[in-house]
C-alpha positions in Angstrom: 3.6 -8.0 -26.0 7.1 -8.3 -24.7 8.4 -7.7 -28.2 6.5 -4.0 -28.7 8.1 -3.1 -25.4 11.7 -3.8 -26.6 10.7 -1.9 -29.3 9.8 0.8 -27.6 12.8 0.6 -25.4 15.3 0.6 -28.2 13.5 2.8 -30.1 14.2 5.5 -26.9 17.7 4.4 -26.3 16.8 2.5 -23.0 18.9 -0.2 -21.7 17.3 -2.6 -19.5 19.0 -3.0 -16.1 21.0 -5.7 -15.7 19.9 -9.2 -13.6 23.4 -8.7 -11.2 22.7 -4.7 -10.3 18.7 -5.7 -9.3 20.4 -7.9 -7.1 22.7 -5.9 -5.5 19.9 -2.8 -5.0 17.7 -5.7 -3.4 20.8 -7.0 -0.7 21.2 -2.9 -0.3 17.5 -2.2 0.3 17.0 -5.3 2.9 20.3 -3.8 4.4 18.6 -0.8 4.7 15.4 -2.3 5.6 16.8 -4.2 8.4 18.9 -1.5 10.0 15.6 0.5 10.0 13.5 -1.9 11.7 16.4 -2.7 14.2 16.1 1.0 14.9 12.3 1.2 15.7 12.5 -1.7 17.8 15.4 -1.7 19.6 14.0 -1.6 23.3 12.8 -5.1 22.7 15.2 -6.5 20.7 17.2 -5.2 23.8 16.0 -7.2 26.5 16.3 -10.3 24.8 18.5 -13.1 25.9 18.3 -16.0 23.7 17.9 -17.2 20.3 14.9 -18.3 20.5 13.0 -15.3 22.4 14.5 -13.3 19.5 12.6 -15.8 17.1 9.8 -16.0 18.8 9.6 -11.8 19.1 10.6 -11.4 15.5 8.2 -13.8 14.4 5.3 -11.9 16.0 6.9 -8.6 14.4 6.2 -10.1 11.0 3.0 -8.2 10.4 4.8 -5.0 10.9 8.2 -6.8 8.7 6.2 -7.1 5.8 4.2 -3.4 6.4 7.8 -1.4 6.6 8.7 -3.5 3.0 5.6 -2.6 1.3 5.0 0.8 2.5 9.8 1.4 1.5 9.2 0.0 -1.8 5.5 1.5 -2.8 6.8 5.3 -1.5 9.9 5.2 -3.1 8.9 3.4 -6.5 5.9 6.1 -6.8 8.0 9.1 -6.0 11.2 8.6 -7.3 11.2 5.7 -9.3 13.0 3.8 -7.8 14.5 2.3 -4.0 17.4 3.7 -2.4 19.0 0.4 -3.6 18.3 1.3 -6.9 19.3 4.8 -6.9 22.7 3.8 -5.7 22.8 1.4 -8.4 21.8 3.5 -10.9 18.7 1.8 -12.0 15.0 3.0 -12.3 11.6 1.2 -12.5 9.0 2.7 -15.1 5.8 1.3 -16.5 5.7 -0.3 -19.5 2.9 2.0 -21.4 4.9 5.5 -20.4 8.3 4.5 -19.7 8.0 7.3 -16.6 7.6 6.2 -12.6 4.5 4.6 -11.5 1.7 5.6 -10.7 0.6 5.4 -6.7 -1.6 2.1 -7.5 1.1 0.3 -9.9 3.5 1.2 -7.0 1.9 -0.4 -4.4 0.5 -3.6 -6.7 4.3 -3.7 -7.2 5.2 -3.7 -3.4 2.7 -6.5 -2.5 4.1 -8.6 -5.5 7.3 -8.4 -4.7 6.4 -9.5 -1.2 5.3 -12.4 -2.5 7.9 -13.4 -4.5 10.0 -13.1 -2.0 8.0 -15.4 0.6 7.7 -18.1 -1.9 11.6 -18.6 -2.4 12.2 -15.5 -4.7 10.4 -17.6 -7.8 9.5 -14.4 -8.9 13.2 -13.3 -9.4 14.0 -16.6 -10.7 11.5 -15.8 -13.5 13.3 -12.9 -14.6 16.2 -14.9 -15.9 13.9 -16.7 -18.6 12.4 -13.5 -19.9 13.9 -11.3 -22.5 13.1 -7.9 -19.9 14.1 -9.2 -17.5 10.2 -8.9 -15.5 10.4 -10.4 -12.3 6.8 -11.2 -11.3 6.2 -8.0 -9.4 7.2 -6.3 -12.3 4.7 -8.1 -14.7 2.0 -7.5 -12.3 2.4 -4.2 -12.2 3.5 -3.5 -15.9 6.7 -2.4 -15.3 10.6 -2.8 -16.1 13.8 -1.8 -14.2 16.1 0.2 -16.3 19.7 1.2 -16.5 20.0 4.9 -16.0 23.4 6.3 -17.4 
């Protein structure tokens, strides 16, 4: 399987995105991510006064945490292609049977994998480094692969 899509790939002069650029338009995303939530809730991350309220607060926040992640990456992956992270780093995800973006459904299925991976100590990036595409586990899920855009 993995083979006919390298095939493919080559056979359209597609590069796929290097390991160290997916991981600099993830830390660019969560950046993004985390500014954004500081935004919406400011007023109560405002009248906190200790570590631990902020913990505490944060913690009951985590329904809406993962929500803002899922919803970022599902919009952005369906209608451009790629994250803001990944635009900046000149990378964009497509599926593996059009090479073009994903569909709305592979987008989200993408979203809540990626979630996750990420809850269960990135594993599912880990993975990535002993496959030759490079498929973390949201992106076999979903039938996708990032790619280098030039």
């Amino acid at each position: 399987m993995s083979q006919n899509i390298i095939d493919k790939l080559e056979r359209e002069n597609i590069t796929l995105a290097p390991f160290k650029k997916r991981a600099l338009a993830y830390a660019i995303d969560e950046l993004l991510l985390s500014m954004l939530f500081l935004i919406i809730y400011w007023d109560m991350f405002e009248g906190v006064k200790s570590y631990e309220e902020t913990v505490m607060m944060t913690s009951n926040l985590l329904v809406q945490i993962l929500a803002l992640k899922v919803v970022y990456q599902a919009f952005f992956t369906w209608y451009y292609g790629a994250s803001i992270g990944k635009i900046v780093m000149k990378i964009i995800c497509v599926d593996t049977d059009f090479l073009d973006r994903p569909n709305f459904k592979i987008s989200i299925i993408r979203a809540l994998m990626r979630v996750v991976s990420e809850n269960v100590f990135f594993l599912g990036c880990i993975w990535a480094l002993s496959n030759p595409l490079l498929q973390t586990w949201h992106d076999k899920f979903a039938k996708t692969v990032v790619i280098d855009v030039y």
